[in-house]
PQR file of N, CA, C, O and H, with PARSE charges and radii, in Angstrom:
ATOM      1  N   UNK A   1      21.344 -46.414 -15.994 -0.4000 1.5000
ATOM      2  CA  UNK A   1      21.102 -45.861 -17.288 -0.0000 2.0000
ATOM      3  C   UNK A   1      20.248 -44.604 -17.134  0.5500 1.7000
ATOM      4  O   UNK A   1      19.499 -44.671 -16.160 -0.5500 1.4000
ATOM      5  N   UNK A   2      20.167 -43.524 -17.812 -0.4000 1.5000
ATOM      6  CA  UNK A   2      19.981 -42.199 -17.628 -0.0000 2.0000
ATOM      7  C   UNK A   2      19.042 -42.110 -19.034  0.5500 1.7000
ATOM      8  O   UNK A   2      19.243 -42.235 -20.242 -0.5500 1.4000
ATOM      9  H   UNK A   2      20.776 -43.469 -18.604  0.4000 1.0000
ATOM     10  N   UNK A   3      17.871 -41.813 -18.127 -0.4000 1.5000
ATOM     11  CA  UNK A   3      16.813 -41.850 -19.513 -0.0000 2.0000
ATOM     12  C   UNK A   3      15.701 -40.589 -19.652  0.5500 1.7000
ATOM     13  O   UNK A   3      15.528 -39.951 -18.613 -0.5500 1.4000
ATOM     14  H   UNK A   3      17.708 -41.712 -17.146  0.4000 1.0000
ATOM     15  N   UNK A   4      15.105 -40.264 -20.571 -0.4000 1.5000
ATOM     16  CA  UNK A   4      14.248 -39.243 -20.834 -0.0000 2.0000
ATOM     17  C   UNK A   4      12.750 -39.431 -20.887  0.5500 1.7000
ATOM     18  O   UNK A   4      12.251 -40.022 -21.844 -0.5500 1.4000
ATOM     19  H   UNK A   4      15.246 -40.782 -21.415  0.4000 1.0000
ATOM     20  N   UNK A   5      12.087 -39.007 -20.008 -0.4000 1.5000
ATOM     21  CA  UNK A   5      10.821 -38.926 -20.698 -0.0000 2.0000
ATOM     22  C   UNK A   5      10.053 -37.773 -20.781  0.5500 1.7000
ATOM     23  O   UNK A   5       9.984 -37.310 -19.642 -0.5500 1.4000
ATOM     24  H   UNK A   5      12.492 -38.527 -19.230  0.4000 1.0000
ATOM     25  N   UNK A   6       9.446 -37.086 -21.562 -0.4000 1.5000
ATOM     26  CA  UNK A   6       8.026 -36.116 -22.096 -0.0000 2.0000
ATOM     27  C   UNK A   6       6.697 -36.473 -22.054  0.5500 1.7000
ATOM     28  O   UNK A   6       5.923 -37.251 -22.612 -0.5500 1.4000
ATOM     29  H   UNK A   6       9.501 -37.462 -22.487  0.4000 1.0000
ATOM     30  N   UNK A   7       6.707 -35.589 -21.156 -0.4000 1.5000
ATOM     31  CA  UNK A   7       4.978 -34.837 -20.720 -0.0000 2.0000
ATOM     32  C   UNK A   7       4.431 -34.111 -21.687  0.5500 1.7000
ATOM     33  O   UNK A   7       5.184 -33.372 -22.322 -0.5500 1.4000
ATOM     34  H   UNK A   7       7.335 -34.957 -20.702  0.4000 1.0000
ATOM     35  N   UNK A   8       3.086 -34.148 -22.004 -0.4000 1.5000
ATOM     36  CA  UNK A   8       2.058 -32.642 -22.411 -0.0000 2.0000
ATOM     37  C   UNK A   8       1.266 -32.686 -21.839  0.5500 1.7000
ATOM     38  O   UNK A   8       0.734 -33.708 -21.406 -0.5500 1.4000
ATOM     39  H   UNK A   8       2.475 -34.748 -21.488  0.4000 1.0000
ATOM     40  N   UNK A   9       0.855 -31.249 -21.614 -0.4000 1.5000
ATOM     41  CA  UNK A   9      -0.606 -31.134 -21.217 -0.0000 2.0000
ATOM     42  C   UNK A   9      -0.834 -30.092 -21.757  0.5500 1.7000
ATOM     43  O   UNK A   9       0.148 -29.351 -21.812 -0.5500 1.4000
ATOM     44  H   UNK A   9       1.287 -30.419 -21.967  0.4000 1.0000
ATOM     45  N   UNK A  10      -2.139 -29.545 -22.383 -0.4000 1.5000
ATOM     46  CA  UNK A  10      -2.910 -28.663 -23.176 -0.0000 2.0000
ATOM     47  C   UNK A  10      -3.176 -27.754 -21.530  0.5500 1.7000
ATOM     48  O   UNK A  10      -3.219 -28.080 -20.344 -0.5500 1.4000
ATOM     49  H   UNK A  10      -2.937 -30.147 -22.338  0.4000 1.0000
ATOM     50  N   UNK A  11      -3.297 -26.577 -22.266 -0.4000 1.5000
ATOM     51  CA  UNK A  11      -3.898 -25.145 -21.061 -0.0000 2.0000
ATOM     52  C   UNK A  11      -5.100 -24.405 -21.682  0.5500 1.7000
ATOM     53  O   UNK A  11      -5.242 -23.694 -22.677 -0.5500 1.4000
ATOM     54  H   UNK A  11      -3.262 -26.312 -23.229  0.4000 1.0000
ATOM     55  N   UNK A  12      -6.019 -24.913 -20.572 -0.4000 1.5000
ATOM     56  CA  UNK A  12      -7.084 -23.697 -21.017 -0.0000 2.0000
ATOM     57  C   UNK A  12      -7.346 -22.408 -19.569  0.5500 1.7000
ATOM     58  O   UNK A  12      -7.364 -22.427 -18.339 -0.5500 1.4000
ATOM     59  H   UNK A  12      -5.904 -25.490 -19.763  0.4000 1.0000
ATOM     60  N   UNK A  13      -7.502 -21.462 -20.622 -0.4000 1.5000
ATOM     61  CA  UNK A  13      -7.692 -20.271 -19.444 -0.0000 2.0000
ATOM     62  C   UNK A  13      -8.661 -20.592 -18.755  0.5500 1.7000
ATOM     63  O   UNK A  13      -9.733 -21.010 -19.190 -0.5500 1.4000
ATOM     64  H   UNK A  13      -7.487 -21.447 -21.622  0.4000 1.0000
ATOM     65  N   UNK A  14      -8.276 -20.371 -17.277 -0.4000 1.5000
ATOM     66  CA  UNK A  14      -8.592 -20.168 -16.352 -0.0000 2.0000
ATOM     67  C   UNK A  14      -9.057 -21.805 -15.596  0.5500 1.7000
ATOM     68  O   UNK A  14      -9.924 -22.021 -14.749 -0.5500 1.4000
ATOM     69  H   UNK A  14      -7.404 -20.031 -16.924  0.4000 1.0000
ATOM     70  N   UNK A  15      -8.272 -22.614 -16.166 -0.4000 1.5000
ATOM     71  CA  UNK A  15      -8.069 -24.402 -15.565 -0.0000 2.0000
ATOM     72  C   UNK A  15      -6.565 -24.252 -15.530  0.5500 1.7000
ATOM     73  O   UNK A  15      -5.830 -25.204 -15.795 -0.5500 1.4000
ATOM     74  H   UNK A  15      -7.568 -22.438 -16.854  0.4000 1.0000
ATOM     75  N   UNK A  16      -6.119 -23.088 -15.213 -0.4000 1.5000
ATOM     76  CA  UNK A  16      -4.478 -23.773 -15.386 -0.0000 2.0000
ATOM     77  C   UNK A  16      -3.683 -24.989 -14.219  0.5500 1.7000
ATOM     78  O   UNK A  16      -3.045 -26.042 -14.232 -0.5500 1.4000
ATOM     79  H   UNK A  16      -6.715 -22.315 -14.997  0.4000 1.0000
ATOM     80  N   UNK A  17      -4.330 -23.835 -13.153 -0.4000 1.5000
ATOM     81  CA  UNK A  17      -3.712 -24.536 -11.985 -0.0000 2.0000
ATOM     82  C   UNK A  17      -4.668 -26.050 -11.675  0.5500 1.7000
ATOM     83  O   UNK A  17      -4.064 -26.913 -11.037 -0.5500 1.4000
ATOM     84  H   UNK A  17      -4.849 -22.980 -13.142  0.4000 1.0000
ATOM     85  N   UNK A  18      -5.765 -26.293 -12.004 -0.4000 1.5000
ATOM     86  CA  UNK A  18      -5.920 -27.440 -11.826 -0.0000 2.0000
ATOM     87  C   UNK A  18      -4.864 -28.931 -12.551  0.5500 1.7000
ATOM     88  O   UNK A  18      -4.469 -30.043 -12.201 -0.5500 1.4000
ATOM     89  H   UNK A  18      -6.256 -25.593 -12.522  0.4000 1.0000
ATOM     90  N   UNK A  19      -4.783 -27.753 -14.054 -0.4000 1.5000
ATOM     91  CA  UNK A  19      -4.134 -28.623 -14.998 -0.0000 2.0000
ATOM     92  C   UNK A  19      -2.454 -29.379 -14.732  0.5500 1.7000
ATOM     93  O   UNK A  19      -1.989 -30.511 -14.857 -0.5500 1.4000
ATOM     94  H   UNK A  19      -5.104 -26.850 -14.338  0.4000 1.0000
ATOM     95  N   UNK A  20      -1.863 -27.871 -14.256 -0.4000 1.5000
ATOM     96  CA  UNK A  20      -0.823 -28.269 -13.614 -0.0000 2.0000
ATOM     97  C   UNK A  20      -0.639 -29.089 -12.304  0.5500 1.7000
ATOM     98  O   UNK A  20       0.483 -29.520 -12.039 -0.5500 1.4000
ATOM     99  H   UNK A  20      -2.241 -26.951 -14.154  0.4000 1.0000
ATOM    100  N   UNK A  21      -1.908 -29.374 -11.300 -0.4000 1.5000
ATOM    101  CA  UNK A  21      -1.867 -30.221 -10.364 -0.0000 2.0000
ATOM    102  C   UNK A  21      -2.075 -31.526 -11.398  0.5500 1.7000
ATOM    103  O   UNK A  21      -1.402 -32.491 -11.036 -0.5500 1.4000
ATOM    104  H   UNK A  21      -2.820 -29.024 -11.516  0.4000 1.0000
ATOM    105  N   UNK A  22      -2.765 -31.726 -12.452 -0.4000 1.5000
ATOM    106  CA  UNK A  22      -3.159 -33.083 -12.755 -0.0000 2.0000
ATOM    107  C   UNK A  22      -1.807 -33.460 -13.750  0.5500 1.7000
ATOM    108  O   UNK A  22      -1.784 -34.630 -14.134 -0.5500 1.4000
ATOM    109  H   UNK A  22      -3.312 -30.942 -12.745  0.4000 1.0000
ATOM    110  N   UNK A  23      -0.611 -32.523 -14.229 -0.4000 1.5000
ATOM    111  CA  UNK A  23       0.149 -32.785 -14.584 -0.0000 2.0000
ATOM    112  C   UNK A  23       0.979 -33.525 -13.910  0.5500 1.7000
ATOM    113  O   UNK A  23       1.484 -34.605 -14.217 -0.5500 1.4000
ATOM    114  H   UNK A  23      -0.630 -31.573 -13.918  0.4000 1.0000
ATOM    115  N   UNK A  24       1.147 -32.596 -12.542 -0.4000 1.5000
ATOM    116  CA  UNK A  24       2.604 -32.861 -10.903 -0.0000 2.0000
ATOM    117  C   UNK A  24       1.915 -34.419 -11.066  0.5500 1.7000
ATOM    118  O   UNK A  24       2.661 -35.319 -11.451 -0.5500 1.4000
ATOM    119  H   UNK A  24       0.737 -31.719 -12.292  0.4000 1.0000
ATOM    120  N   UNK A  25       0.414 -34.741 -10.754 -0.4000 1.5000
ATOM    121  CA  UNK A  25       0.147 -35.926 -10.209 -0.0000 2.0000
ATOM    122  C   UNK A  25       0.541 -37.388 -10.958  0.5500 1.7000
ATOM    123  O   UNK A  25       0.494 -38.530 -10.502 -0.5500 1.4000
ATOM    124  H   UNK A  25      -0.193 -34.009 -10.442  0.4000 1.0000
ATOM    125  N   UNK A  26       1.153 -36.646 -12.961 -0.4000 1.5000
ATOM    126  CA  UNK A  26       1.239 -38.073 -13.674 -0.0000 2.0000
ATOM    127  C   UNK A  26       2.675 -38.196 -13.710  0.5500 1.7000
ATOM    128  O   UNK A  26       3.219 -39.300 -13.720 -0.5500 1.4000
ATOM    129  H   UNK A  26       1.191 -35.718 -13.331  0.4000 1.0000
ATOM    130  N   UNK A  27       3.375 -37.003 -13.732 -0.4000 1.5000
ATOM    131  CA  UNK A  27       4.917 -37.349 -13.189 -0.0000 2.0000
ATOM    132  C   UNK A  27       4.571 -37.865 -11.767  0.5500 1.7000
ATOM    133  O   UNK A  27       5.262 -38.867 -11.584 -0.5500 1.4000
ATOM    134  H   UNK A  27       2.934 -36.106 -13.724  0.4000 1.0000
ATOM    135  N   UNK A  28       3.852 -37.630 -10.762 -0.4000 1.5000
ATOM    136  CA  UNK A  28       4.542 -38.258  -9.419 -0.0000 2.0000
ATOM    137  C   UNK A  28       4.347 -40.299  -9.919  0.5500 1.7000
ATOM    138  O   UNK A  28       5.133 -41.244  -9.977 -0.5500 1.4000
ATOM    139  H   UNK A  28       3.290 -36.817 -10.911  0.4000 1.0000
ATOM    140  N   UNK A  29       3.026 -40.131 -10.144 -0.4000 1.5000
ATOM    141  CA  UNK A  29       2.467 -41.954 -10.524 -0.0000 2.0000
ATOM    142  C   UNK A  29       3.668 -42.349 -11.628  0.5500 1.7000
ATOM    143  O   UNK A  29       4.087 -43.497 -11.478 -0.5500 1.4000
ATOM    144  H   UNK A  29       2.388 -39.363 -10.097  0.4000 1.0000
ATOM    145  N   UNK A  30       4.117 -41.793 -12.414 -0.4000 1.5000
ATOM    146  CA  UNK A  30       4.791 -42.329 -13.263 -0.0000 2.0000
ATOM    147  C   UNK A  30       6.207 -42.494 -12.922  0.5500 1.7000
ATOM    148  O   UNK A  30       6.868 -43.260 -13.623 -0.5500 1.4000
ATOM    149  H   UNK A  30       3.776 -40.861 -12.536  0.4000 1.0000
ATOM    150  N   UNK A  31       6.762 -41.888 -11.951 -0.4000 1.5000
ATOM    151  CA  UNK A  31       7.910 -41.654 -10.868 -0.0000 2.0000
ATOM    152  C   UNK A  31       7.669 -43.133  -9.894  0.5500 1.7000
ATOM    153  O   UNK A  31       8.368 -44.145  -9.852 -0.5500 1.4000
ATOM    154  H   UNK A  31       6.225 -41.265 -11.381  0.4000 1.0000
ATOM    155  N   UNK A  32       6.763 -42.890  -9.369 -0.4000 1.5000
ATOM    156  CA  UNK A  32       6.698 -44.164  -8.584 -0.0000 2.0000
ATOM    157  C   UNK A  32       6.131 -45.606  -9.245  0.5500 1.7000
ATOM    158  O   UNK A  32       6.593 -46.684  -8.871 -0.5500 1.4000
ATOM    159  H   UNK A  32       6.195 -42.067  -9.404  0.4000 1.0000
ATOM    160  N   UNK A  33       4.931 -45.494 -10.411 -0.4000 1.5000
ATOM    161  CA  UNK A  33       5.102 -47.008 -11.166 -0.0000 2.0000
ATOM    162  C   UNK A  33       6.223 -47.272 -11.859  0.5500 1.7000
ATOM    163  O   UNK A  33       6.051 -48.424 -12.258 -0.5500 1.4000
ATOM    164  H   UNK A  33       4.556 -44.618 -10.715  0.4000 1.0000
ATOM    165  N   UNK A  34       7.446 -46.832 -12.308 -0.4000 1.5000
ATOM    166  CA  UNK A  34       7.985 -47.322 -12.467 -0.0000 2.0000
ATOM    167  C   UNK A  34       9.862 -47.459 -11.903  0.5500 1.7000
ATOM    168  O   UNK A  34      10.993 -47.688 -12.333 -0.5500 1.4000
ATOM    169  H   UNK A  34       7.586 -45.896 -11.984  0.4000 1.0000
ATOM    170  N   UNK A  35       9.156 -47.152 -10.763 -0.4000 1.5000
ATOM    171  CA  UNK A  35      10.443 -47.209  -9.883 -0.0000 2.0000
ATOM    172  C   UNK A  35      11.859 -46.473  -9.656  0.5500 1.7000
ATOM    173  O   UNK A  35      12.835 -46.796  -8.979 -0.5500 1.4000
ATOM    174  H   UNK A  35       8.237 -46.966 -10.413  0.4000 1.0000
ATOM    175  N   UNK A  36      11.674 -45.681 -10.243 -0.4000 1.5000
ATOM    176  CA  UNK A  36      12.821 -44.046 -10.528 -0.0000 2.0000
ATOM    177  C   UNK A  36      13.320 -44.144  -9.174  0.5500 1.7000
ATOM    178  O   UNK A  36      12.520 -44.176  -8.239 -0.5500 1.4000
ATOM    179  H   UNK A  36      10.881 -45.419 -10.793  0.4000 1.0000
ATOM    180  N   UNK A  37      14.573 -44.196  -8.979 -0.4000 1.5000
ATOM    181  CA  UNK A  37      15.120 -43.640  -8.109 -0.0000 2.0000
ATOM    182  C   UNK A  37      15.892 -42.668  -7.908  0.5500 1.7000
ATOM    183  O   UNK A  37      16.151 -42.538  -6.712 -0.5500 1.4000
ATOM    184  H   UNK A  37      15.224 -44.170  -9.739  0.4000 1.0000
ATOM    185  N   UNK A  38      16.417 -41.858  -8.633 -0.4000 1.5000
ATOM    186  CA  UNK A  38      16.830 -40.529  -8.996 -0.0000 2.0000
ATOM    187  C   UNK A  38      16.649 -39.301 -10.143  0.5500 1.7000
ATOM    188  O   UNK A  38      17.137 -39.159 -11.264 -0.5500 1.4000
ATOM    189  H   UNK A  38      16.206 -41.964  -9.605  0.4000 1.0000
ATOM    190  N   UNK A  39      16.030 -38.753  -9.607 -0.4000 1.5000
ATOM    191  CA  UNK A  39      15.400 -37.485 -10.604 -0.0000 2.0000
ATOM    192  C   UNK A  39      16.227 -36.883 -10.600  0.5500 1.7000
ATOM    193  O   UNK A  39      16.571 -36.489  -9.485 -0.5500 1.4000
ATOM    194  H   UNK A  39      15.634 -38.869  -8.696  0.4000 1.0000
ATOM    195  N   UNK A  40      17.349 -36.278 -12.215 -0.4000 1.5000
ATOM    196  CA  UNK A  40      18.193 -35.761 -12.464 -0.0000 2.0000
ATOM    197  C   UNK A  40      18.094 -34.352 -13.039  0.5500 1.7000
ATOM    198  O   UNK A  40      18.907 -33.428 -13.042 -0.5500 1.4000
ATOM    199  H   UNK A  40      17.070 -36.599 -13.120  0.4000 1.0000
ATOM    200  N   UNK A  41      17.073 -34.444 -13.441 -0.4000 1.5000
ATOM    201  CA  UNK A  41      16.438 -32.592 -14.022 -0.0000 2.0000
ATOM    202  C   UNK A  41      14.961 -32.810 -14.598  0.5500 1.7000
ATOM    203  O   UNK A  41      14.684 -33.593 -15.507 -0.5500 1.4000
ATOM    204  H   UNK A  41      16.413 -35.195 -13.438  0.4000 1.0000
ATOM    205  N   UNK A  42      14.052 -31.979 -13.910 -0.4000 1.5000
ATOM    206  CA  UNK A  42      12.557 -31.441 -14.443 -0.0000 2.0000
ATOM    207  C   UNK A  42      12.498 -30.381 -14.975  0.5500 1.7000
ATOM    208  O   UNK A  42      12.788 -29.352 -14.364 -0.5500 1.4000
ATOM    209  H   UNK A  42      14.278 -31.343 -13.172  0.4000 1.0000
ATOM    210  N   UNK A  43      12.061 -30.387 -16.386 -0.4000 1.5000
ATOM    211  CA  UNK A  43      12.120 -28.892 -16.462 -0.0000 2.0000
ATOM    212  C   UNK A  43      10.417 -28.529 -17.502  0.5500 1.7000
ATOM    213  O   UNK A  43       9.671 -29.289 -18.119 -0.5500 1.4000
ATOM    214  H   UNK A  43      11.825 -31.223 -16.882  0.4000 1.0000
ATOM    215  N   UNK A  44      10.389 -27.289 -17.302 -0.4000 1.5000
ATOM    216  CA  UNK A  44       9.009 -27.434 -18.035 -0.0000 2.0000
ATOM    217  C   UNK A  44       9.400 -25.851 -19.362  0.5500 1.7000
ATOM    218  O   UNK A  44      10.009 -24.788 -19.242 -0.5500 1.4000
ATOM    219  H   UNK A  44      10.995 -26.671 -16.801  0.4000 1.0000
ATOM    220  N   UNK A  45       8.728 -26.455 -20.381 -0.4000 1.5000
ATOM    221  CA  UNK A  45       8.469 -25.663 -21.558 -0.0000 2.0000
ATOM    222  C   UNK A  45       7.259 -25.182 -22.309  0.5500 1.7000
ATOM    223  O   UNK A  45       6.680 -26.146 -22.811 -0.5500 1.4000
ATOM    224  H   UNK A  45       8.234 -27.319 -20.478  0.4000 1.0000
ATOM    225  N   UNK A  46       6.498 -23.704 -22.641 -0.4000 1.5000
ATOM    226  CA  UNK A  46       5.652 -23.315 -22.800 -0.0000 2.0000
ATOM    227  C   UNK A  46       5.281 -23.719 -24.755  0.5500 1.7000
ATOM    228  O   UNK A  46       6.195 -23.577 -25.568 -0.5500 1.4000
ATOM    229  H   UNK A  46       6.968 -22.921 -22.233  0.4000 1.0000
ATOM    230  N   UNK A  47       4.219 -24.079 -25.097 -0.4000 1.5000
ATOM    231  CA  UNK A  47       4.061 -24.147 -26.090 -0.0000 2.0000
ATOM    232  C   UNK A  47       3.157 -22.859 -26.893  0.5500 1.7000
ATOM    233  O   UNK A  47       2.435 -22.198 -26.147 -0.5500 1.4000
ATOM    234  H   UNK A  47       3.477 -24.195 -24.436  0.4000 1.0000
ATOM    235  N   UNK A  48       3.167 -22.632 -27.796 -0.4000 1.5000
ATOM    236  CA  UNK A  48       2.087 -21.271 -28.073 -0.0000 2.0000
ATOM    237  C   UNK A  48       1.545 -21.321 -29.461  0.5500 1.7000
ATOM    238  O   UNK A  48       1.742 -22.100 -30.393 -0.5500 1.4000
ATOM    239  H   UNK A  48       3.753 -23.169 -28.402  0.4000 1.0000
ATOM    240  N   UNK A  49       0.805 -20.260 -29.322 -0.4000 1.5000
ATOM    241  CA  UNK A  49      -0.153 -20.000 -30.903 -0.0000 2.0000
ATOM    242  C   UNK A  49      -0.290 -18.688 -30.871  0.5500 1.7000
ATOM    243  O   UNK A  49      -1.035 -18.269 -29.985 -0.5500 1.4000
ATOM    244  H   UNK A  49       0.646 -19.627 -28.565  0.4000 1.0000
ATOM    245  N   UNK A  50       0.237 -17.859 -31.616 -0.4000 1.5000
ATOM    246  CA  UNK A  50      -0.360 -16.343 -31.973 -0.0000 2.0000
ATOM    247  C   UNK A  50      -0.266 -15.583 -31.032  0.5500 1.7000
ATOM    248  O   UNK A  50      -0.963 -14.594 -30.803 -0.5500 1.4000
ATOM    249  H   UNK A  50       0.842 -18.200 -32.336  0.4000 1.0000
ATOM    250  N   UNK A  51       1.071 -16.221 -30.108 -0.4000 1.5000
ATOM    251  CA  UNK A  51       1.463 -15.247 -28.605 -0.0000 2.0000
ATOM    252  C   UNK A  51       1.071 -16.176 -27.078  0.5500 1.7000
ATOM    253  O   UNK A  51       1.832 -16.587 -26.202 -0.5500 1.4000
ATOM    254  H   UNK A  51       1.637 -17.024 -30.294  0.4000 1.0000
ATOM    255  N   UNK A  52      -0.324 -16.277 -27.204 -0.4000 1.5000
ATOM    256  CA  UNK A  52      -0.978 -17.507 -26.236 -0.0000 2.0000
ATOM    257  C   UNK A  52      -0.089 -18.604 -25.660  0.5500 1.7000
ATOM    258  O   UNK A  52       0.720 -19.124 -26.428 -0.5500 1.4000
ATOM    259  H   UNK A  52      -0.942 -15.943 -27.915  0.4000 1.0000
ATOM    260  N   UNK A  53      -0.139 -18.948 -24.601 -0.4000 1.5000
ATOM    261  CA  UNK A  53       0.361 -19.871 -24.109 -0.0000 2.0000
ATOM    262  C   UNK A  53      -0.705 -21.138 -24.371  0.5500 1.7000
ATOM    263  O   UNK A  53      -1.843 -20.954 -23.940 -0.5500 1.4000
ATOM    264  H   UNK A  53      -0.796 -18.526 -23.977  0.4000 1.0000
ATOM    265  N   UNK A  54      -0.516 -21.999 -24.826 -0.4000 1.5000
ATOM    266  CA  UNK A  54      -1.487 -23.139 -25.001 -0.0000 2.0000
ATOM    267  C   UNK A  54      -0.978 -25.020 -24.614  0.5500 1.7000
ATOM    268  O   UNK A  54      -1.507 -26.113 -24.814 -0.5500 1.4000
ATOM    269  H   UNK A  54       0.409 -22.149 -25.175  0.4000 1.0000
ATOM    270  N   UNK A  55      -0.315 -24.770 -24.288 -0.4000 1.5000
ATOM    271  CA  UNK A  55       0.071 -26.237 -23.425 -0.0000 2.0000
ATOM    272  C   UNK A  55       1.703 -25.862 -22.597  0.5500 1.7000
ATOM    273  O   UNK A  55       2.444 -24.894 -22.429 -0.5500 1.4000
ATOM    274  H   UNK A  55       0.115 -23.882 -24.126  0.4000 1.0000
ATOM    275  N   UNK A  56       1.645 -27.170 -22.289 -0.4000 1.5000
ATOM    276  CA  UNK A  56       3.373 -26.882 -21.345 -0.0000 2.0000
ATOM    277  C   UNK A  56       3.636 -28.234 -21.868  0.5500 1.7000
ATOM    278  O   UNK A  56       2.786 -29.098 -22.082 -0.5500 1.4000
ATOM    279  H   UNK A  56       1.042 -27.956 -22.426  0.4000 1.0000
ATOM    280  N   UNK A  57       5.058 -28.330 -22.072 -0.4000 1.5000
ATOM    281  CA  UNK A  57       5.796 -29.700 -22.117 -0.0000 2.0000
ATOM    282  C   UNK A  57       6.772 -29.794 -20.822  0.5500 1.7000
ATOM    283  O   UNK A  57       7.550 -28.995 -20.301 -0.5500 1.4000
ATOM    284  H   UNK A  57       5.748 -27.627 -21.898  0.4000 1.0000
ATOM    285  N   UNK A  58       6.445 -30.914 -20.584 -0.4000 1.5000
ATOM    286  CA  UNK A  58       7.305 -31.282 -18.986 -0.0000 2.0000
ATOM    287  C   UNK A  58       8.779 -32.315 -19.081  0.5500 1.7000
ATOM    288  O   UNK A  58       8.491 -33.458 -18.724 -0.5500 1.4000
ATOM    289  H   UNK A  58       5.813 -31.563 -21.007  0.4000 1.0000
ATOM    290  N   UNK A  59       9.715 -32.223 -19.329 -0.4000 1.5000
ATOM    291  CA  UNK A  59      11.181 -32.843 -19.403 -0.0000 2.0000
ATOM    292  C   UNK A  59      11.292 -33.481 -18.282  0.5500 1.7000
ATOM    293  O   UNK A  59      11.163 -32.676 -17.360 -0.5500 1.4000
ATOM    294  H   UNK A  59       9.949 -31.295 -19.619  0.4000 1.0000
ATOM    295  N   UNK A  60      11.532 -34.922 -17.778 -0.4000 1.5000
ATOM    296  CA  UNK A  60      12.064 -35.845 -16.674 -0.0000 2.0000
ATOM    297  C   UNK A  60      13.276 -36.608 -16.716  0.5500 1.7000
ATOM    298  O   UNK A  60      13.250 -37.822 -16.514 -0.5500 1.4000
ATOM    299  H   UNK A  60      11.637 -35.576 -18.528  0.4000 1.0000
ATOM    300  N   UNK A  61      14.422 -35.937 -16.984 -0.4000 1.5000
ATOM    301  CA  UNK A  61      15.567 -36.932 -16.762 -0.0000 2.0000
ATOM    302  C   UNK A  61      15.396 -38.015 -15.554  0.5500 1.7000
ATOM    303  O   UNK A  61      14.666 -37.918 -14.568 -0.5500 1.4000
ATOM    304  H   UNK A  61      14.443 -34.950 -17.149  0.4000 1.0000
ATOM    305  N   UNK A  62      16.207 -38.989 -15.885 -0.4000 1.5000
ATOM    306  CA  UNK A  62      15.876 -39.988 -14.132 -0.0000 2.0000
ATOM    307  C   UNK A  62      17.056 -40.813 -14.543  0.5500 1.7000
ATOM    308  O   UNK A  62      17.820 -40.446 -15.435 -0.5500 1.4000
ATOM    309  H   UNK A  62      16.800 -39.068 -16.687  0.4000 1.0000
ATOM    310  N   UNK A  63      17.183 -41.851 -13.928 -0.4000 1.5000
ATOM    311  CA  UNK A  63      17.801 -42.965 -13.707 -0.0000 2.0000
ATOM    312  C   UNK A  63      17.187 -44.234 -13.288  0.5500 1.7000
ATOM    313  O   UNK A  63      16.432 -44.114 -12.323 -0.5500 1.4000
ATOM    314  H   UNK A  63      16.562 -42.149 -13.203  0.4000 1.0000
ATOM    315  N   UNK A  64      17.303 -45.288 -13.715 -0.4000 1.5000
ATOM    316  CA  UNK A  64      16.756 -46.689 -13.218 -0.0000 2.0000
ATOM    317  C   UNK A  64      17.241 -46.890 -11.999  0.5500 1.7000
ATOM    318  O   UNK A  64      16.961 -47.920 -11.385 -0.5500 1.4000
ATOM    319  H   UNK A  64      17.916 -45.385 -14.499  0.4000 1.0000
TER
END
């Protein structure tokens, strides 16, 4: 079965790249607690305010 799940994470300037490591790290735990065995598409999307980039949304197709 071929299923979806969504990420957020909020961005503040100049924590990005930490933010995005603590993002990679809840897709990887959430990849492996619940047993995914095929990742079918990741994709990531910028959210904004008044031009600003202010969070990312993260897309995980998979499979059981």
């Amino acid at each position: 079965m071929i299923k979806v799940k969504t990420f957020g994470e909020p961005l503040q300037a100049f924590k990005t790249r930490r933010e995005l490591d603590e993002l990679d790290q809840r897709i990887n735990d959430f990849i492996r607690e619940n047993d995914v065995k095929n990742v079918l598409s990741v994709s990531d999307s910028p959210t904004t305010e008044g031009g600003s980039t202010i969070g990312l949304v993260r897309v995980l197709v998979y499979e059981e």
